[in-house]
C-alpha positions in Angstrom: 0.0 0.0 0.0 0.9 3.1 -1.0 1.7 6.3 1.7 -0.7 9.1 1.8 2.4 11.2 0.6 3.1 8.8 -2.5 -0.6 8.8 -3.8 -0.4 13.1 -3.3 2.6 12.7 -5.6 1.0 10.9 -8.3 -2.3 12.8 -8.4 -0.6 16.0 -8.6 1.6 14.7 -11.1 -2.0 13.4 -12.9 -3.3 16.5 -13.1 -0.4 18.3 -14.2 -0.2 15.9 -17.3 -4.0 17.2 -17.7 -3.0 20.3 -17.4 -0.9 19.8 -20.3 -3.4 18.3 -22.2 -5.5 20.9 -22.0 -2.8 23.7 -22.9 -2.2 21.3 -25.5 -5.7 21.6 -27.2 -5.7 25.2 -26.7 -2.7 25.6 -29.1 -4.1 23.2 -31.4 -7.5 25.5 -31.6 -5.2 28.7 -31.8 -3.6 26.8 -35.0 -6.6 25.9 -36.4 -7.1 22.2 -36.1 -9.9 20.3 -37.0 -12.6 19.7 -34.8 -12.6 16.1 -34.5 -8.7 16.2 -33.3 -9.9 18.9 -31.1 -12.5 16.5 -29.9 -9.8 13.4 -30.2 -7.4 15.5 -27.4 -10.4 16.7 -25.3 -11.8 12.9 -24.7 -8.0 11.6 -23.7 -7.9 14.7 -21.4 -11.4 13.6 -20.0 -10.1 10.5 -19.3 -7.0 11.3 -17.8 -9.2 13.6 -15.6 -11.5 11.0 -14.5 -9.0 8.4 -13.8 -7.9 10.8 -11.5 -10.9 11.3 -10.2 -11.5 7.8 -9.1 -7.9 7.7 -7.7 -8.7 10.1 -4.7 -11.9 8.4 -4.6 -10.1 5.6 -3.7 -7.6 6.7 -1.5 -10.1 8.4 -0.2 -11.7 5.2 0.9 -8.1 3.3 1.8 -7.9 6.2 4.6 -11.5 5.9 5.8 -11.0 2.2 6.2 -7.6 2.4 7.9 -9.1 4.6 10.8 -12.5 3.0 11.3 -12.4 1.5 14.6 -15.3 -1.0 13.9 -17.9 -2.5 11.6 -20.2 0.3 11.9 -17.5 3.0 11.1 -16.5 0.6 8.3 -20.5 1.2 7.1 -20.8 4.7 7.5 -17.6 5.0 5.8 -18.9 2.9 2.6 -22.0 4.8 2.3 -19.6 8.3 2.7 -17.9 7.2 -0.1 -20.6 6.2 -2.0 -22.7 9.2 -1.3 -19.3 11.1 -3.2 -19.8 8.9 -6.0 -23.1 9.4 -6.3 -22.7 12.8 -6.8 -19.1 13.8 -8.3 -19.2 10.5 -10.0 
């Protein structure tokens, strides 16, 4: 299992890819590409958002799990993290 310091690393790192992605696209509208490669660059930069997305969802849910003292916590913690799925998801 990764630490909570490693998977920081790698989301930041994530997003700054997408970040590049998108900066990316931008030039290729500034030089006047077509719409579908527009479109082509925008899905993979969807992607690469939503993958990180579900990332921190999940190590959102490895830290719930590591402090819940009990089955109930455990529960609550589940239905947490479904509740964010349900609507960032």
């Amino acid at each position: 299992m990764d630490t909570h310091e490693q998977q920081q690393r790698r989301l930041v790192s994530r997003l700054r890819r997408v970040e590049g992605q998108i900066r990316g696209v931008q030039g290729m509208i500034e030089k006047g590409s077509t719409c579908e490669q527009v479109a082509q660059q925008l899905a993979a930069a969807r992607r690469a958002l939503d993958r990180a997305f579900y990332d921190m969802i999940a190590c959102s849910m490895e830290m719930e799990l590591e402090k819940a003292p009990d089955a109930a916590a455990v529960r609550a913690a589940g239905a947490h993290i479904s509740q964010l799925l349900a609507r960032y998801g």
